[in-house]
SEBA-545480 format. One record per residue (C-alpha): z, x, y. Coordinates in steps of 0.02 Angstrom, whole numbers, plus 50000, padded with zeros to 5 digits. Example, Ala and Ser with C-alpha at 12.3 -4.5 7.8 and 13.67 -1.06 7.14 Angstrom:
<pts>
503905061549775503575068449947
</pts>
This chain:
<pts>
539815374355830540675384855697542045397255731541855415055732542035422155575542955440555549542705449155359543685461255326543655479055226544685492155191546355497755260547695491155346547135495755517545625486255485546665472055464547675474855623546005477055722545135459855643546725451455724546515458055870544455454955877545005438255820546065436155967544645443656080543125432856009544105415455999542835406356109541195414256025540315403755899539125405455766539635422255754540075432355587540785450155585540945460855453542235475455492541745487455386542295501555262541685518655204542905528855132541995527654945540515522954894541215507354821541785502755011540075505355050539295493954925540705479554930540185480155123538445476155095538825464454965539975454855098538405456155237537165448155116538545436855044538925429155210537315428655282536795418755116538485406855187537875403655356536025408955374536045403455545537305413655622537405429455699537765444155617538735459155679539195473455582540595485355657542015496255564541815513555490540245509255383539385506255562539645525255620539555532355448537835523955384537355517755562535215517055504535595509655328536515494355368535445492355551533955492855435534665476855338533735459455370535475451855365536175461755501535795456655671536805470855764538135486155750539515487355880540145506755850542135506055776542755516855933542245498656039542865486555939544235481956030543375482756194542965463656265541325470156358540735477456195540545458556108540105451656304541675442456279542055432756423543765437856437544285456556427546165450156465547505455856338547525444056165549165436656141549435440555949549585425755835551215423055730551365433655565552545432655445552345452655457551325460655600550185476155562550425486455721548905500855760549905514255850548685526455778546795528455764545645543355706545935561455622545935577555669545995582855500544425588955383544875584855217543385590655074543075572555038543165561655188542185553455294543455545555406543475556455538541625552955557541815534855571543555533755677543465551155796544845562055835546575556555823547295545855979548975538755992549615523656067551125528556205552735524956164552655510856323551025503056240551945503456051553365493856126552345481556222551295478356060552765474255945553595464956073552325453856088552595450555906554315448655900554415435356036553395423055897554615426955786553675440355692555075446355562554275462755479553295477655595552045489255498551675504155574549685508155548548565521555576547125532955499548455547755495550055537855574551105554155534549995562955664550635549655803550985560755957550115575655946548865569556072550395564456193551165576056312552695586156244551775580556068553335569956003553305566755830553215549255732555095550255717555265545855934554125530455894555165525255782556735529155849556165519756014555845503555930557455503755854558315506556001557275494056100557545479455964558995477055882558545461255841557095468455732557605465755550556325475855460555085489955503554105497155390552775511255380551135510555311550345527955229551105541555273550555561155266552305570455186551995585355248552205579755433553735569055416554775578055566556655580855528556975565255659555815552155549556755561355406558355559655472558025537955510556955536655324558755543355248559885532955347559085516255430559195502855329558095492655460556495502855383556095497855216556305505855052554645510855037553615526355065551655527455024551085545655008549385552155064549355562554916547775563654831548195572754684549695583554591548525599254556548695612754688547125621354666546285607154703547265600454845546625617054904545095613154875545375595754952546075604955124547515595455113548935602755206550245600655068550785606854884551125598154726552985605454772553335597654951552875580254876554175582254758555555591154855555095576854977555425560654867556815569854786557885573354958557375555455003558235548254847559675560354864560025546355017559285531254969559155529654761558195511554798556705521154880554985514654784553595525854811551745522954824550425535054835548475536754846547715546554695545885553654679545245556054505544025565654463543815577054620542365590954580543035605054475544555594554410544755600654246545795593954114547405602654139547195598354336546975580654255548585582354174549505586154313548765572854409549465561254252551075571054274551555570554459551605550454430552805552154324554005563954411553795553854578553885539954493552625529954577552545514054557551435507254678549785518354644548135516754738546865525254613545085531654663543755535054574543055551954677541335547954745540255559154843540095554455035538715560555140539035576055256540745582955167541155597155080541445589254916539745583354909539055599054891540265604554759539795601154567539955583154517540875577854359539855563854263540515548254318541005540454136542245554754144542755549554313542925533154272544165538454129545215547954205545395535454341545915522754191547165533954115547995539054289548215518854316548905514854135550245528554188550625519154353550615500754277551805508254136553115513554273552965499454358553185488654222554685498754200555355496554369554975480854396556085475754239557495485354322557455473454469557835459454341559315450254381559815460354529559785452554730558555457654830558145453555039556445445255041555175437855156554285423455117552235423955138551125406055161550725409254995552525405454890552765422754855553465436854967554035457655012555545462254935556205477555042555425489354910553685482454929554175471554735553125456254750554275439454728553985421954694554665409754850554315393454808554935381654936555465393355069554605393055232553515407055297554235420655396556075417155326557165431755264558305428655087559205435254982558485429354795559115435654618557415436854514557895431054313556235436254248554415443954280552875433454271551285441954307551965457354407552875445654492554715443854530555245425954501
</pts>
């Protein structure tokens, strides 16, 4: 009998839930499951392309499709000959949804770095996204759960905790006295010293509380690293996007972070293209990578999703799309290039991955050939090889 098999999409949460379905399904066999993305239209096609690509693999297993894809375009991907069932993304996790014979608590398996869920859905109802259609409202983990979670991590020897969820920055809010993320974090501080780096996956700026503030600008346990849900540098059409934000608070944000910690790399997640974007709004999509600096850029072609506001709203042609998407990651790759040249020849605290390369505490990929898996260091790169540190 063949193992079960877990493919998966999309975000970081999707990763932390495939671990734990991994942990849930480990006596199932000849069973394949796809966990799913939808948050483009290029999710949507590389997860049918995965569903036909393993079912061409192992045409005699069993086939279940689950993720955001199965709530967004439930009838589509039922429909397909290669799928033999959907198990809806808000049951995942549940044993007696796969008729798992155990619906005990996994025991995590050892990570060099653990991705931590304390998060799940969006209350949110941004013009382009489907998310909150395929994850529900926003629910938070309790503080008690959090800490039981990474604990379990920590007692394998886990060395790095990532904080994950849709809208992590809205951790709380469903909780009574509605603490903010800041608590969380605070809390596992507190509760492990012994924890030598915590770090937080995407975060939404504009609800950073002054306590998450306070421990971004002062705890060197939490990485160097902040990844900014900020779609775009115009502020008409964050407008129209609904976000919550301005092209201003991203900046005054980064720029009060630095005031405290110089070494801070940012990321951020960029949408090119959105309906109406006209060139200037193009420009200062272009020009708020520069003045954040951002150096680790996720770029998005806008595509249309069924059901959302943007849909409706008039589509640029997507050659244009496609260009501006190009030109907003040439301006990323050049500052990175940049940056990544500055690291030359300076130490830097890394973790070694099972693949000879690591984390640096800014998220700066370096080579670590020879060290073991899970180890901390302290290496002095001499030169950059690929986008990589070595």
């Amino acid at each position: 009998m063949t193992a079960t098999e877990i493919v998966t999409l999309g975000c970081r949460l999707n990763l932390s839930e495939s671990e734990r379905m991994r942990q849930i399904l480990a006596s199932e066999s000849d069973l394949i499951v796809i966990n799913s993305c939808a948050v483009t239209s290029e999710a949507m096609r590389q997860t049918r392309q995965a569903i036909r690509r393993a079912r061409r693999a192992r045409p005699d297993a069993r086939l279940i499709v689950t993720g955001c894809a199965a709530e967004i375009e439930r009838d589509q991907l039922a429909a397909m000959p290669e799928v033999d069932g959907l198990v809806p993304n808000t049951a995942k996790l549940d044993p007696r949804a796969w008729n798992a014979a155990e619906a005990q608590e996994p025991a995590p398996q050892r990570r060099t770095r653990a991705f931590v869920a304390v998060q799940n859905g969006c209350d949110h109802a941004c013009a382009f996204c489907v998310i909150p259609q395929g994850r529900g409202t926003s629910r938070s983990l309790t503080i008690a759960q959090a800490l039981r979670a990474i604990e379990g991590h920590l007692e394998i020897g886990t060395a790095e905790i990532v904080l994950t969820g849709v809208d992590l920055t809205s951790w709380g809010h469903d909780l009574p006295g509605q603490p903010g993320l800041g608590a969380l974090v605070a809390a596992i501080l507190e509760r492990f010293p012994e924890l030598p780096r915590l770090r937080l996956s995407s975060v939404d700026g504009i609800e950073i509380d002054p306590l998450l503030f306070d421990l971004l600008a002062t705890e060197g346990r939490i990485m160097p690293h902040l990844h900014l849900s900020l779609q775009h540098g115009a502020d008409l059409i964050l407008k129209r996007m609904k976000r919550r934000h301005l092209r201003r608070d991203a900046i005054d944000l980064v720029a009060r972070l630095k005031q405290h910690r110089p070494e801070f790399a940012i990321g951020a997640d960029l949408i090119a293209g959105f309906p109406t974007e006209s060139d200037d709004h193009h420009r200062q999509n272009i020009s708020i990578i520069e003045e954040l600096k951002i150096v680790h850029g996720h770029i998005f072609p806008y595509s249309p999703r069924p059901g959302t506001a943007a849909a409706r709203m008039p589509q640029h042609d997507r050659r244009l799309i496609r260009q501006r998407a190009a030109q907003l990651r040439e301006t990323v790759a050049k500052l990175r290039a940049d940056w990544m040249a500055s690291l030359v020849e300076k130490p830097c605290t890394v973790l070694a991955e099972r693949d000879g390369t690591g984390y640096a505490e800014n998220f700066a990929r370096v080579a670590t050939p020879g060290i073991a898996p899970g180890t901390i260091m302290t290496l002095t790169p001499t030169r950059i090889e690929d986008d990589l540190l070595t």
